[in-house]
C-alpha positions as CSV (number, residue, x, y, z in Angstrom):
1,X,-2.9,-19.7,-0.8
2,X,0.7,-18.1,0.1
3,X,1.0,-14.0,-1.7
4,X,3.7,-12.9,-2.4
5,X,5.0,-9.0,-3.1
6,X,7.4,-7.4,-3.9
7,X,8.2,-3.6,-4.3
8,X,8.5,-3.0,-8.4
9,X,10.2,0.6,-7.2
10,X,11.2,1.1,-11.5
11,X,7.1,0.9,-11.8
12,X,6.1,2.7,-8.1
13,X,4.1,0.0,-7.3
14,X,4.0,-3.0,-5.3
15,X,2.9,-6.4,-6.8
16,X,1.6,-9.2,-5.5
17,X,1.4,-12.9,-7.0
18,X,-0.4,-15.9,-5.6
19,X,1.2,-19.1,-5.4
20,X,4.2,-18.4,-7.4
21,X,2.3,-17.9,-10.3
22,X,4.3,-15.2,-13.1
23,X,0.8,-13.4,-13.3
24,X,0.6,-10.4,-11.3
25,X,-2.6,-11.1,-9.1
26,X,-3.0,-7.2,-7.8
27,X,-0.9,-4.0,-7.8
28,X,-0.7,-0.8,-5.2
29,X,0.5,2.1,-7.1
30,X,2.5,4.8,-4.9
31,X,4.6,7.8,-5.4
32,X,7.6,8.4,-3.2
33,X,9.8,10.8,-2.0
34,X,12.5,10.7,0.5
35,X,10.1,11.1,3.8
36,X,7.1,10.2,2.4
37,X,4.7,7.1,0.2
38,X,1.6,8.0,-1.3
39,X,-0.9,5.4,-1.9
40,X,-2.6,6.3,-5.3
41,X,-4.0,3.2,-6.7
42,X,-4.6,-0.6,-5.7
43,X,-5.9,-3.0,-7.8
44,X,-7.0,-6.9,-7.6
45,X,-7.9,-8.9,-10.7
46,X,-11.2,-10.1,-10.7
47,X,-10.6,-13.9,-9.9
48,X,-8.4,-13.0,-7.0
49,X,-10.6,-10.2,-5.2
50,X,-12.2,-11.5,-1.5
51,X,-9.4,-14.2,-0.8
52,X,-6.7,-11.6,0.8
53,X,-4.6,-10.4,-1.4
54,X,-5.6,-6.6,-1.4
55,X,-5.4,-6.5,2.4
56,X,-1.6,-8.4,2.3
57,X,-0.4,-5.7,-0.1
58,X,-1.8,-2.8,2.2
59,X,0.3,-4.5,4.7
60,X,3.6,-5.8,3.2
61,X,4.0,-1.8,1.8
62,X,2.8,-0.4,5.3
63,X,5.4,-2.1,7.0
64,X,8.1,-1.7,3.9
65,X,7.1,2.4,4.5
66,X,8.2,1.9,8.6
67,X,10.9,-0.1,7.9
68,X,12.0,2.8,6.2
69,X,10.9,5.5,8.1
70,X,8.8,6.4,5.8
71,X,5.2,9.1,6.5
72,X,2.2,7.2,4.4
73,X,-0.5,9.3,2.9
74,X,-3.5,7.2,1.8
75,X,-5.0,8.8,-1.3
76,X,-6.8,5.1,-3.0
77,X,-9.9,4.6,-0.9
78,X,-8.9,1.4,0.1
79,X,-5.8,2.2,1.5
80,X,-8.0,4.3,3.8
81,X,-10.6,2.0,4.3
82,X,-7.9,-0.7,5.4
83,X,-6.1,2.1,7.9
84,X,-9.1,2.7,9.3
85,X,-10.0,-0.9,10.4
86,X,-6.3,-1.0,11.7
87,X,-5.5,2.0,14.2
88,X,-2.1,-0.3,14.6
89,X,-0.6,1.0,11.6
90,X,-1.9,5.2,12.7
91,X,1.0,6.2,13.5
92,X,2.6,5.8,10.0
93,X,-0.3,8.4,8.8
94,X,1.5,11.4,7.0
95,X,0.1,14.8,9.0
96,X,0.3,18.0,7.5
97,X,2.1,20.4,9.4
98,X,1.2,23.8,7.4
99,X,-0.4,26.3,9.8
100,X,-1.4,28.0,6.4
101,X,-5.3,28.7,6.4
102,X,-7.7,29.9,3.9
């Protein structure tokens, strides 16, 4: 089963298709700005969850975000979920530098 995604930057999300199909298979929603990608949102239909295709969008927009020099902040739990089982992809982790406290 090949995936395939693309960035859909006019709908701030990446897509992903399997197999060449039109049908969009699973989506990760984002927000950007010029130093940084928020995760917000990833989705998998149902007959596609369990076979990859949420864990090669995490990836594909991970290394997009270095490519670009972007900062990631991982808001959708799976984003963080995926981060955390790969301490390879840390030091893209956005970190707040505010020495503001309450």
């Amino acid at each position: 089963m090949a995936v395939d995604v693309v960035d859909a930057r006019e709908a701030g999300r990446y897509e992903a298709r399997v197999d060449g199909a039109e049908k969009i298979a699973g989506i990760a929603q984002y927000i950007r700005t010029p130093e940084l990608i928020a995760f917000v949102h990833t989705e998998v239909e149902p007959a596609h969850e369990g076979q990859g295709v949420g864990g090669t969008l995490v990836r594909v927009s991970l290394d997009a975000a270095r490519a670009e020099g972007l900062r990631v902040l991982a808001v959708c739990p799976f984003y963080t979920a995926w981060l955390q089982r790969h301490p390879e992809y840390a030091d893209l982790l956005y970190q707040s530098r505010s020495s503001v406290t309450d």
